[in-house]
PALUM-301926 format. One record per residue: x, y, z of N, C-alpha, C, O, CB in turn; residue in three letters. Coordinates in steps of 0.05 Angstrom, whole numbers, padded with zeros to 5 digits, always signed. Glycine has a CB too. Layout:
! PALUM-301926
XYZXYZXYZXYZXYZALA...
! end
This chain:
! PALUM-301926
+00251+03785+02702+00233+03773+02720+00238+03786+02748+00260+03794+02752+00237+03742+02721UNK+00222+03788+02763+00214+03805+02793+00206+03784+02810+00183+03775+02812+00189+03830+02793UNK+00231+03777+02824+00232+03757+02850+00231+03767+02871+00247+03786+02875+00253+03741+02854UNK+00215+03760+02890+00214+03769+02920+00223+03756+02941+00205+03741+02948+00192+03774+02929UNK+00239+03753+02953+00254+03736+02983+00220+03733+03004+00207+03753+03012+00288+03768+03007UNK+00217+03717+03006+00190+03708+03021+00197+03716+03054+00180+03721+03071+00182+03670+03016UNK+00225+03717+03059+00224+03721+03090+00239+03746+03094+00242+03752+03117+00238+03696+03109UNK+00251+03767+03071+00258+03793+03081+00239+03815+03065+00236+03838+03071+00292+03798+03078UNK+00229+03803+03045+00206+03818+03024+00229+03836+03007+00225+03859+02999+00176+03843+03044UNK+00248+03825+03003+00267+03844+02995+00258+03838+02959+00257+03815+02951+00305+03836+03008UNK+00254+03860+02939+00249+03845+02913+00271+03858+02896+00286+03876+02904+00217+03850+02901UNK+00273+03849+02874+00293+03853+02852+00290+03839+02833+00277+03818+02834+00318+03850+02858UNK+00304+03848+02808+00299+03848+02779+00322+03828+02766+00346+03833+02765+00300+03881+02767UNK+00310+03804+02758+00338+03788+02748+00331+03780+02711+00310+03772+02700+00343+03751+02772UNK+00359+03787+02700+00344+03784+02674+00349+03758+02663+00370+03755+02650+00352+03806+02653UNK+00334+03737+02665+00329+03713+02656+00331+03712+02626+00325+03688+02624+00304+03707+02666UNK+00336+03720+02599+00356+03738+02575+00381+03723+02577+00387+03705+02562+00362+03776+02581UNK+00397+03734+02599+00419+03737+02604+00437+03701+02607+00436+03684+02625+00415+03758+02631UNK+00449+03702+02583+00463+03676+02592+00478+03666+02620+00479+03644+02631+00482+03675+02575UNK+00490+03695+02626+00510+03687+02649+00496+03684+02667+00504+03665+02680+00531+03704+02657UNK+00469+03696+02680+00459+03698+02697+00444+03676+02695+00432+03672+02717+00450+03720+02700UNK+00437+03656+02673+00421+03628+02673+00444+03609+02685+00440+03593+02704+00408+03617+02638UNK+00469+03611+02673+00493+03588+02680+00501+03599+02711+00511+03581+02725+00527+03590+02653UNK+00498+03620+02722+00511+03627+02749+00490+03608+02768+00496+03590+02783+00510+03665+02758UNK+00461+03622+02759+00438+03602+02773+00436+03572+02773+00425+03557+02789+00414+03607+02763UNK+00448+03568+02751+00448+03539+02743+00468+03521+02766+00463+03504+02783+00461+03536+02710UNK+00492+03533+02757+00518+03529+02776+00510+03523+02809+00513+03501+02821+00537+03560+02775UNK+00495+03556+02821+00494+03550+02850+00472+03527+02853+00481+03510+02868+00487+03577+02868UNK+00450+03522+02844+00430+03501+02841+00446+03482+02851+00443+03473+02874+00419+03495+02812UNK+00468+03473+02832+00467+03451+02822+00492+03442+02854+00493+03420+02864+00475+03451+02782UNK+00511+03470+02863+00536+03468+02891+00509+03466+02907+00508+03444+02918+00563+03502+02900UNK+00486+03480+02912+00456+03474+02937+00465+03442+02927+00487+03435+02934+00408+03489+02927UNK+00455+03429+02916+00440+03402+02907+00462+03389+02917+00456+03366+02912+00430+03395+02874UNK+00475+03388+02924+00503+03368+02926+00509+03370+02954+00513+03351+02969+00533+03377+02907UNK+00508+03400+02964+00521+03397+02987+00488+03386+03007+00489+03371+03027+00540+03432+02997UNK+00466+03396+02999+00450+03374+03005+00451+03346+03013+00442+03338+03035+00440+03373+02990UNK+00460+03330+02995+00456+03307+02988+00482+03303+02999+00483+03282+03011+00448+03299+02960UNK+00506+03316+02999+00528+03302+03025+00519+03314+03056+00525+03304+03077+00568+03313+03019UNK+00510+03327+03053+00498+03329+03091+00478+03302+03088+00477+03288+03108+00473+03368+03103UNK+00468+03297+03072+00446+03278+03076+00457+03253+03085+00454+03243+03107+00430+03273+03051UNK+00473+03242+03061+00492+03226+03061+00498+03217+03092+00489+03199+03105+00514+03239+03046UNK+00520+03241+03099+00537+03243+03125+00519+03231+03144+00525+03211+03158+00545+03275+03135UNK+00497+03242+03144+00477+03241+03170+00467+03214+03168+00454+03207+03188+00451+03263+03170UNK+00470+03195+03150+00462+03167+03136+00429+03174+03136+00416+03158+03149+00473+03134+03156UNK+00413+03198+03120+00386+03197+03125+00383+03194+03094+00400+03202+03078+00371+03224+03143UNK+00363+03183+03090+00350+03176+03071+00346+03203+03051+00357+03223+03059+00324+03162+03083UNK+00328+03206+03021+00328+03232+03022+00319+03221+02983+00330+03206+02967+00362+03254+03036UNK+00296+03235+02983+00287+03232+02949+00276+03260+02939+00267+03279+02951+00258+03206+02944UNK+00281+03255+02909+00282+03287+02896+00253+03278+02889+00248+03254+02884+00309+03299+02865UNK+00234+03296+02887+00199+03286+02877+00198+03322+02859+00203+03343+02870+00164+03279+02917UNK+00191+03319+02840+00196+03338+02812+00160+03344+02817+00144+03325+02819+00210+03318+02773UNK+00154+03368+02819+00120+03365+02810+00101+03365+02783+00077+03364+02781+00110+03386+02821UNK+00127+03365+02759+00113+03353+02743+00109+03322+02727+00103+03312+02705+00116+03367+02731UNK+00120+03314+02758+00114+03278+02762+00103+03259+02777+00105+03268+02800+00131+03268+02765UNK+00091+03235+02778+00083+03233+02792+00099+03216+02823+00110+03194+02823+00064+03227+02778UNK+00098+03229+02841+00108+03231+02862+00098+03193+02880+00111+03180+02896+00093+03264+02875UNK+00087+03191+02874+00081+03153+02889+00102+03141+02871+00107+03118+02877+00040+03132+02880UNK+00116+03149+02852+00135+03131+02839+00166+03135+02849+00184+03118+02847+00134+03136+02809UNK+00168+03160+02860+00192+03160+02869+00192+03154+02902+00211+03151+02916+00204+03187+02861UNK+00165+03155+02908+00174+03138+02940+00166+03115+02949+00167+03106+02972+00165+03152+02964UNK+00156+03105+02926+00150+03069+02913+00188+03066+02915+00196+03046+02927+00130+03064+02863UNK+00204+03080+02907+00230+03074+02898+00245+03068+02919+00259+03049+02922+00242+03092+02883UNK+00239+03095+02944+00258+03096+02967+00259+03079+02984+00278+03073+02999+00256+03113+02980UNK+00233+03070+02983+00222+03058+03003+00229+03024+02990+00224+03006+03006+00186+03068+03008UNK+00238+03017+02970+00244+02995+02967+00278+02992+02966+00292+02971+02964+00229+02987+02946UNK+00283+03012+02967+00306+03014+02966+00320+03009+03003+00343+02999+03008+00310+03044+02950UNK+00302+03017+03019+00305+03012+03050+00311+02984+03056+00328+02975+03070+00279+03019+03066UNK+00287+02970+03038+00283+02934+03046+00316+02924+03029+00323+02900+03028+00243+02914+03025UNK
! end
């Protein structure tokens, strides 16, 4: 697959095939997602994951009751 960096246009070739290269991606995903959600945390700000192949009024039906 041929990914492009949207803010240096830099492109390159990743082979999505490749086990290690699915579990490496997987891995940093998953260290992003966390250290996210403890800055979030820290900052005491609120903060909901909305997936786009869902519908999105249900998860901020959630947050938002979760406030009260």
């Amino acid at each position: 697959m041929r990914i492009k960096d949207a803010e240096t246009e830099h492109e390159q070739w990743i082979d999505t095939s490749s086990k290690a290269v699915r579990k490496a991606h997987h891995d940093w995903w998953i260290q992003k997602q966390t250290e996210l959600g403890d800055t979030f945390t820290k900052s005491n700000v609120d903060s909901v994951s909305v997936r786009t192949d869902q519908d999105y009024v249900k998860a901020l039906l959630n947050l938002f009751a979760k406030r009260n």
